[in-house]
LOGUZA-999387 format. One record per residue: y, x, z of N, C-alpha, C in turn; residue in three letters. Coordinates in steps of 0.2 Angstrom, whole numbers, plus 5000, padded with zeros to 4 digits. Atoms other than C-alpha are relative to their C-alpha. Layout:
N
ATOM n.yy n.xx n.zz ca.yy ca.xx ca.zz c.yy c.xx c.zz residu
ATOM    Y    X    Z     Y     X     Z    Y    X    Z    ALA
...
! end
This chain:
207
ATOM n.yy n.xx n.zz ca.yy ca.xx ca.zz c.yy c.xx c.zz residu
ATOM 4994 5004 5000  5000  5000  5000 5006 5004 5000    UNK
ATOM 4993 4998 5000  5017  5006  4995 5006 4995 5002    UNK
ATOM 4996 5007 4997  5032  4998  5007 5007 5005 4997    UNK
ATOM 4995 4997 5003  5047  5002  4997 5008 4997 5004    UNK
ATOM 4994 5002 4996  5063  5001  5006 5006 4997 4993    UNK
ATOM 4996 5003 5005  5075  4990  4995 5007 4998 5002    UNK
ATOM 4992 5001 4998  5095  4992  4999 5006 5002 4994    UNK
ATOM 4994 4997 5002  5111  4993  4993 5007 4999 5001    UNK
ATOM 4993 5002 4998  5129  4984  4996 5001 4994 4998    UNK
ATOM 5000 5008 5003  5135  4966  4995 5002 5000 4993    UNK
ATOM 4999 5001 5007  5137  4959  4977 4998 5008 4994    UNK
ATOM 5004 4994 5004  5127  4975  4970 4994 4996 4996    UNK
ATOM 5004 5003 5004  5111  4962  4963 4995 5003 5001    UNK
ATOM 5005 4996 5000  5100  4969  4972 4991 4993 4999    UNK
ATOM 5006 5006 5002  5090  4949  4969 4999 5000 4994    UNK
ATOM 5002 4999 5007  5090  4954  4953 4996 5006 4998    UNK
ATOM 5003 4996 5002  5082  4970  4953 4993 4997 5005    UNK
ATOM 5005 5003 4997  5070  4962  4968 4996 4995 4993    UNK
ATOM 5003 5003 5006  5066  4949  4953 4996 5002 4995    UNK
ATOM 5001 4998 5007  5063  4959  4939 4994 5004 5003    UNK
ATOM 5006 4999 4997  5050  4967  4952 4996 4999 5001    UNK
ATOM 5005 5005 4997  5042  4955  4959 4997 4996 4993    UNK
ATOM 5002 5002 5003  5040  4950  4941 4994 5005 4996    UNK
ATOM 5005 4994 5001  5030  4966  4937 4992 5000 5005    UNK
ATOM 5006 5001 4996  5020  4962  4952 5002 4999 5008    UNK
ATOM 4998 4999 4992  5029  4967  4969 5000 4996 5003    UNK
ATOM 4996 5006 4995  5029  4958  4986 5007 5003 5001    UNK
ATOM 4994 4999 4998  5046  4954  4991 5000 4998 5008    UNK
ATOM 4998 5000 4996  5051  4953  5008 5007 5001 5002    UNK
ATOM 4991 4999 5000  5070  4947  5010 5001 5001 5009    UNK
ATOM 4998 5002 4993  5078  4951  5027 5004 4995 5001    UNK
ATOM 4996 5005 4999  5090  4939  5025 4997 4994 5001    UNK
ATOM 5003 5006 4995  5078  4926  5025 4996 5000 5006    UNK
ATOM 5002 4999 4992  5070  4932  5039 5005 4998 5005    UNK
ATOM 4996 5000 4997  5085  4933  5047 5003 4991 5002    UNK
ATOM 4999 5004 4999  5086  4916  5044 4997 4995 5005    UNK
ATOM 5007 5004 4997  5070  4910  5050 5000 5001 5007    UNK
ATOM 4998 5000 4993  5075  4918  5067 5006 4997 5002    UNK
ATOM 4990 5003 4996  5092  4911  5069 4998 4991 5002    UNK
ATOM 5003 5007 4999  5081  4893  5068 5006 4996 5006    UNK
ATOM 4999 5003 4994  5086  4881  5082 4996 5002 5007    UNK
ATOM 5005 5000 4994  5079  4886  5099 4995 5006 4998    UNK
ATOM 5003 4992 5000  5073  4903  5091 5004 5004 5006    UNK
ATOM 4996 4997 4996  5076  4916  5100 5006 5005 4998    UNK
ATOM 4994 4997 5002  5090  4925  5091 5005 4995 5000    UNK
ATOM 4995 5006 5002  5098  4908  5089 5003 5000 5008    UNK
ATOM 4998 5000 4994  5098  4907  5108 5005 5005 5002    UNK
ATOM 4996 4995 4997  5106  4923  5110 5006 5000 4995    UNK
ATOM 4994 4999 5004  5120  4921  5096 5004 4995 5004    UNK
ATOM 4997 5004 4998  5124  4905  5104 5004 5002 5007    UNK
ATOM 4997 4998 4992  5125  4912  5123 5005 5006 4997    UNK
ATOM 4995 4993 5000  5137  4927  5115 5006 4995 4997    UNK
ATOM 4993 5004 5005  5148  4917  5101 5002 4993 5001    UNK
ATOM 4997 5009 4998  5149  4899  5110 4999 4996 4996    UNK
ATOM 5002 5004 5006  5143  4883  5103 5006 4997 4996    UNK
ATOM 4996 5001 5006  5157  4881  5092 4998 5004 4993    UNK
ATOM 5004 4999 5007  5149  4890  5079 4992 4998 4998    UNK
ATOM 5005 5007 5002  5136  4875  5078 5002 4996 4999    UNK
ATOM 4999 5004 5001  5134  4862  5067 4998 4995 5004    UNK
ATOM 5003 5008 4994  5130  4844  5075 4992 5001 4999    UNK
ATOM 5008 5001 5000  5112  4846  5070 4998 5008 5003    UNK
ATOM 5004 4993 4997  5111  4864  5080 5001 5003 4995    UNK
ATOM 5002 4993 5004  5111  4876  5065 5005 5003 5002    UNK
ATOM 4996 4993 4999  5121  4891  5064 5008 4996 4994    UNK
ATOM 4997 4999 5006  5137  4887  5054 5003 5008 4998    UNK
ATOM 5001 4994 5000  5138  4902  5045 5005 5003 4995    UNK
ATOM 4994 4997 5003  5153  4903  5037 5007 5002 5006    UNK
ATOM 4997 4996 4994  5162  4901  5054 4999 5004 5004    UNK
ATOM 5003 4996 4995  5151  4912  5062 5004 5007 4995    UNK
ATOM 4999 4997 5005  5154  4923  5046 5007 5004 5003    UNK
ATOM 4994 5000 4999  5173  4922  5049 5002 5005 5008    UNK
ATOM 4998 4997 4993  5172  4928  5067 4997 5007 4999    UNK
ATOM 5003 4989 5000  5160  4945  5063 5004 5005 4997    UNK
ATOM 4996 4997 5005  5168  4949  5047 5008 5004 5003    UNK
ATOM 4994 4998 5000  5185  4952  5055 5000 5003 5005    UNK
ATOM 5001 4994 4993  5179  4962  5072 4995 5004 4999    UNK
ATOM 5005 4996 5001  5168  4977  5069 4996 5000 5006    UNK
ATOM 5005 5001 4995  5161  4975  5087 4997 4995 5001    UNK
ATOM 5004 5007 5001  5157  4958  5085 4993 4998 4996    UNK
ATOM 5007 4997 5006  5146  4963  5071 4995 5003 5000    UNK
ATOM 5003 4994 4998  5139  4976  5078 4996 4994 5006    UNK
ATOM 5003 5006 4996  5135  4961  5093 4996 4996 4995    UNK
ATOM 5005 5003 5004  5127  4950  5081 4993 5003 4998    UNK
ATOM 5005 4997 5003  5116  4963  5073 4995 5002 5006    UNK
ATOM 5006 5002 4995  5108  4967  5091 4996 4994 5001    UNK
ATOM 5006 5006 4998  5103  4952  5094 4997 4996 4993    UNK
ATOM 5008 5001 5005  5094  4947  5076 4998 5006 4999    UNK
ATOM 5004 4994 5004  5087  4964  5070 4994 5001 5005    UNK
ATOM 5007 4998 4996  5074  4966  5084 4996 4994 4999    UNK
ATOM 5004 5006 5003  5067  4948  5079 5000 5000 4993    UNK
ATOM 5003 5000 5008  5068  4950  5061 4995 5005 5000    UNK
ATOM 5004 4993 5002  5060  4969  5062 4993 4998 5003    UNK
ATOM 5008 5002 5001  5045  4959  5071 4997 4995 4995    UNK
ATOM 4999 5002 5009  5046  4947  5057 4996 5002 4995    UNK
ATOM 5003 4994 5004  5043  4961  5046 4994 5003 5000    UNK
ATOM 5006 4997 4999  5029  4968  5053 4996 4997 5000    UNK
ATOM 5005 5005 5001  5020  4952  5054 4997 4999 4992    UNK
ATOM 4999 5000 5007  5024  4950  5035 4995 5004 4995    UNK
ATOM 5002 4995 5001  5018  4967  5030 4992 5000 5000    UNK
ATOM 5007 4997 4999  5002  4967  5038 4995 4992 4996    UNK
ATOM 5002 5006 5004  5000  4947  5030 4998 5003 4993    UNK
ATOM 5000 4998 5007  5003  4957  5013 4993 5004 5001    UNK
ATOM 5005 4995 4999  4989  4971  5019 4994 4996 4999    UNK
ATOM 5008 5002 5001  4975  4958  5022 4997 4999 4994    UNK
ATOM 5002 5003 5006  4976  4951  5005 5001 5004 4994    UNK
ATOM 5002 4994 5006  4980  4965  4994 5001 5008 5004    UNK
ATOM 4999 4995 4998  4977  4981  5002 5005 5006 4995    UNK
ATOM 4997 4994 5002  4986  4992  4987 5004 4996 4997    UNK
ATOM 4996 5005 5001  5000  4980  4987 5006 5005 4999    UNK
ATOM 4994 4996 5001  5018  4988  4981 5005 4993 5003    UNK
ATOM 4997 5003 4997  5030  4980  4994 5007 5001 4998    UNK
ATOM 4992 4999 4998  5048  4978  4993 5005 4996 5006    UNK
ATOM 4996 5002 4994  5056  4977  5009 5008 4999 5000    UNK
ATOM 4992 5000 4999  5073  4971  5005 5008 5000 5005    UNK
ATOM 4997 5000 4992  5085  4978  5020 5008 5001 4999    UNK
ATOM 4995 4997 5000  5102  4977  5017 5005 5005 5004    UNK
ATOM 4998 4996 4994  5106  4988  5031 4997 5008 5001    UNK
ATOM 5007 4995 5000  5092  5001  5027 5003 5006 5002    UNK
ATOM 4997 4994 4999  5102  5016  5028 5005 5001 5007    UNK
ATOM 4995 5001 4994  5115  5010  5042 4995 5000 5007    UNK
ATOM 5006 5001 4996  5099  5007  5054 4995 5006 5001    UNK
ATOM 5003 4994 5000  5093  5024  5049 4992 4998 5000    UNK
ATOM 5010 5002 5001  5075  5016  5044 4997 5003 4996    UNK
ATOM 5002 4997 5007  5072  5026  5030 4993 5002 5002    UNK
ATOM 5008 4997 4999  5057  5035  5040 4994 4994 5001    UNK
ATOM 5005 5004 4999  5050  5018  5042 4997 4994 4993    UNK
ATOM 5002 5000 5006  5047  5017  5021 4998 5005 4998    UNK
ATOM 5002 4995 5006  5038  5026  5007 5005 5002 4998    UNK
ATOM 4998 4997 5008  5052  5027  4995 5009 4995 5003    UNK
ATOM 4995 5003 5002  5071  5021  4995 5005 4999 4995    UNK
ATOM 4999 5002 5006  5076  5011  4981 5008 4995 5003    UNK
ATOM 4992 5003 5000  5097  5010  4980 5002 4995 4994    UNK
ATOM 4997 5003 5004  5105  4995  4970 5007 5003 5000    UNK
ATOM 4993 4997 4999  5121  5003  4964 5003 4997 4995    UNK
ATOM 4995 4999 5007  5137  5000  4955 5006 5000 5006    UNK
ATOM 4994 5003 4999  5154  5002  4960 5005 4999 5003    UNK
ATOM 4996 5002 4994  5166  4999  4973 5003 4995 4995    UNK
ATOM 4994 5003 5003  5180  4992  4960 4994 4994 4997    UNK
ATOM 5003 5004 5003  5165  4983  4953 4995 4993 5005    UNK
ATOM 5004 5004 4995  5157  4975  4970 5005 4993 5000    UNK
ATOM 4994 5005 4998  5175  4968  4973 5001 4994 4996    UNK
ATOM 4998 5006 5002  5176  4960  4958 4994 4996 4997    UNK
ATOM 5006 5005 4998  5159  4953  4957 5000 4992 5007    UNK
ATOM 4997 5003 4995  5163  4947  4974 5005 4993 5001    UNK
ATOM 4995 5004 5000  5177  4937  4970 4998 4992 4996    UNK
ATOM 5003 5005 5007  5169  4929  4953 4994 4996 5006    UNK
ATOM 5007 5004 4996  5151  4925  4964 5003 4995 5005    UNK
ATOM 4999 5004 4996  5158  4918  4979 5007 4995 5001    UNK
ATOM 4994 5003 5002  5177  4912  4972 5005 5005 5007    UNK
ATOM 4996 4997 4994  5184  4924  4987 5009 5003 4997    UNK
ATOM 4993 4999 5000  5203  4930  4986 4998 5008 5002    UNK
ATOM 5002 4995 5003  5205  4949  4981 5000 5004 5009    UNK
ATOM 5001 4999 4994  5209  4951  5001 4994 4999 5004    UNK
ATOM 5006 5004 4999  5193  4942  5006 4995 5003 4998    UNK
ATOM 5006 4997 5002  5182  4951  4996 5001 5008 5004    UNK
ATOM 5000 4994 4996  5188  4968  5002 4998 5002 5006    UNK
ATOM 5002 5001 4995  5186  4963  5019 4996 5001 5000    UNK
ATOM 5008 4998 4999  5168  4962  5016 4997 5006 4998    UNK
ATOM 5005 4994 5000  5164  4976  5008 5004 5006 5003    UNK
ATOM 4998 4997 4994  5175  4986  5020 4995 5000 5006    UNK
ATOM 5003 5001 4994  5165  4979  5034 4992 5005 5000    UNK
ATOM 5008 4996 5002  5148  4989  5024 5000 5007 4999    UNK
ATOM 5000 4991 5004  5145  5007  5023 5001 5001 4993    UNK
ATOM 5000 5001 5008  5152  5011  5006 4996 5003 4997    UNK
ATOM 5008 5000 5003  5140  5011  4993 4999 5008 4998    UNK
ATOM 4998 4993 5002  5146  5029  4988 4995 5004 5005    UNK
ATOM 5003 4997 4996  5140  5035  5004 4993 5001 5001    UNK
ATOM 5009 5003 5002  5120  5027  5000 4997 5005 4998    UNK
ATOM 5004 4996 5004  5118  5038  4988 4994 5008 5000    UNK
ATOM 5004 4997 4999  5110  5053  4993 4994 4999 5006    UNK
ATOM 5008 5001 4997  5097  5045  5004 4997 4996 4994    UNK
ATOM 5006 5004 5000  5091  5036  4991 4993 5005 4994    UNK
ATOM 5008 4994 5006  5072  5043  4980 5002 4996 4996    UNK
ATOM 4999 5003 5009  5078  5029  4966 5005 4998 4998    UNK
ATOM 4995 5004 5000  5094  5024  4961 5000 4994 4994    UNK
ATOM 5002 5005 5008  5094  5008  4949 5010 4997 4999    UNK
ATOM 4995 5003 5002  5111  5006  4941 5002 4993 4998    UNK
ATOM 5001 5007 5001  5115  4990  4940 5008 4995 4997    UNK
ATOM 4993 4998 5004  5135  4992  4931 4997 4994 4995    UNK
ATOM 5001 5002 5007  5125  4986  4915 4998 4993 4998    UNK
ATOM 4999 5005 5001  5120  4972  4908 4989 4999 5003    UNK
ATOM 5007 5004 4997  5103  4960  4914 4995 5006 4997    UNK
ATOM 5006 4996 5007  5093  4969  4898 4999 5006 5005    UNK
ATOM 4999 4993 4999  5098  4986  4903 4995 5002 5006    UNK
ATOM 5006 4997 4994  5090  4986  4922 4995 4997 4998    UNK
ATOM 5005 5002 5002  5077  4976  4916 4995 5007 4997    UNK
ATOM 5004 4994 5004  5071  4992  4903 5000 5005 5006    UNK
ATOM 5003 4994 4995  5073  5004  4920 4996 4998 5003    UNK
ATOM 5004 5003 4994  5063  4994  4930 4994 5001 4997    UNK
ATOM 5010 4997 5003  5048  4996  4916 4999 5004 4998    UNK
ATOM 4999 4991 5002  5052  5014  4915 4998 5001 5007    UNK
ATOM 5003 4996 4995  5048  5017  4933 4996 4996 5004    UNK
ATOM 5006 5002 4998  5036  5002  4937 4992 5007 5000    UNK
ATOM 5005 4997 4999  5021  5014  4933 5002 5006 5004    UNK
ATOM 5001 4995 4997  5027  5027  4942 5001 4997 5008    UNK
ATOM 5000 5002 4995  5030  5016  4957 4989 4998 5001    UNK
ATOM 5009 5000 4997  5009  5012  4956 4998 5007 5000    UNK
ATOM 5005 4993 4999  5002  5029  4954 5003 5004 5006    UNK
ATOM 4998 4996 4993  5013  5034  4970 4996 4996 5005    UNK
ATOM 5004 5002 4995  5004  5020  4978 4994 5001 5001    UNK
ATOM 5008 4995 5003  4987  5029  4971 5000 5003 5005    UNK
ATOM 5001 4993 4994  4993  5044  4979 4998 4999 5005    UNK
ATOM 4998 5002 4995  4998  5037  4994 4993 4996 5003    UNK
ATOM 5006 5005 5001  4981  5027  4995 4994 5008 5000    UNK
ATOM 5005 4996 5002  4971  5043  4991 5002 5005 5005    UNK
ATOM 4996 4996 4995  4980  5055  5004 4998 4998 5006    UNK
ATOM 4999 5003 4993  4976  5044  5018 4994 5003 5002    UNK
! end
C-alpha cells in the first residue's frame, strides 16, 4: 500500500488532481470531509468548538454554521490555531480508521490522503510520498474570487491565513502544476500514474 500525502493551498484544485486520480484507480481520503464528519452534532469535536466559540456559531438544528464560524478564525490567527486543536486529533483517528478499512480490501491500494495542512502539521514522515498542488499566489487569489464570488480583500485574507504556497515547495517528492488547463494536468497525471504503482511494488517488496 502506498499512502500518498496529497496538499497544497486554497483554490490550487487539488479536487481536481484527487479526481483525475481516483479515476486512474486511487483511494481518496478528504480531510475535509472527515473534518466534517467529526464536527457532527454531539461529536466530540463539535462539543469542543461549541464550549470554546459559543453557541452562536449554531444553526437552529445544531450544525456548525460555517461561514460564521469561518468569519471568526479567518480573522484571528490564534483562533485558528484553537480550532485546529480541537478537530485534527479526531480527524487523524478518522484517518487511521479509514486507511486500515482501505488495507483489508486492497492490500496494494495507492492512497491519497488529501491533507490540506500536510506540511503546516509537519506530517510528512507519516506518508510515502508528498504530492503538492501548485500554482500561484496571484493566481490562488483570483481563482478565489471567481470560485467563491469573494472581494479582492476577502480572498487575500484567506490565503494570508495559509502557509504560502511558495514556501510548500521544497517538501514536496511531486509537484503537479496546475496554472494549465484541465487537459494539461490530466496528461501529467498519466505520465506519473505508473510510476506511482511500481513505488508501491517497491514499497510492497521491501517490507
Amino acid at each position: 500500500m502506498l499512502n500518498i500525502g496529497l496538499t497544497g493551498s486554497i483554490a490550487c484544485g487539488k479536487s481536481t488532481v484527487a479526481l483525475l486520480l481516483q479515476e486512474k484507480g486511487a483511494f481518496h481520503i478528504d480531510f475535509d470531509l472527515l473534518a466534517h464528519e467529526v464536527e457532527e452534532p454531539d461529536q466530540p469535536a463539535w462539543q469542543g468548538i461549541v464550549d470554546t466559540f459559543g453557541t452562536e456559531i449554531l444553526r437552529e438544528d445544531h450544525t456548525l454554521d460555517r461561514a460564521r464560524l469561518g468569519q471568526i478564525v479567518f480573522s484571528d490567527r490564534r483562533k485558528l490555531d484553537k480550532l485546529n486543536e480541537i478537530v485534527h486529533p479526531a480527524v487523524f483517528l478518522a484517518w487511521q480508521r479509514r486507511i486500515e478499512e482501505i488495507r483489508a480490501i486492497r492490500p496494494d491500494a495507492v492512497i491519497l490522503s488529501d491533507i490540506p495542512l500536510l506540511i503546516e502539521l509537519g506530517m510528512q514522515k507519516r506518508v510515502d510520498l508528498v504530492m503538492l498542488v501548485y500554482i500561484p499566489r496571484e493566481e490562488q487569489i483570483r481563482r478565489l474570487m471567481l470560485r467563491n464570488g469573494y472581494s479582492l480583500d476577502e480572498a487575500v485574507q484567506r490565503v494570508n491565513s495559509q502557509m504560502p504556497i511558495e514556501d510548500k515547495l521544497d517538501f514536496a517528492d511531486i509537484i503537479v502544476n496546475n496554472s494549465g488547463t484541465r487537459e494539461q494536468t490530466r496528461a501529467y497525471i498519466e505520465k506519473i500514474w505508473p510510476r506511482l504503482l511500481e513505488r508501491e511494488r517497491q514499497k510492497k517488496e521491501s517490507a
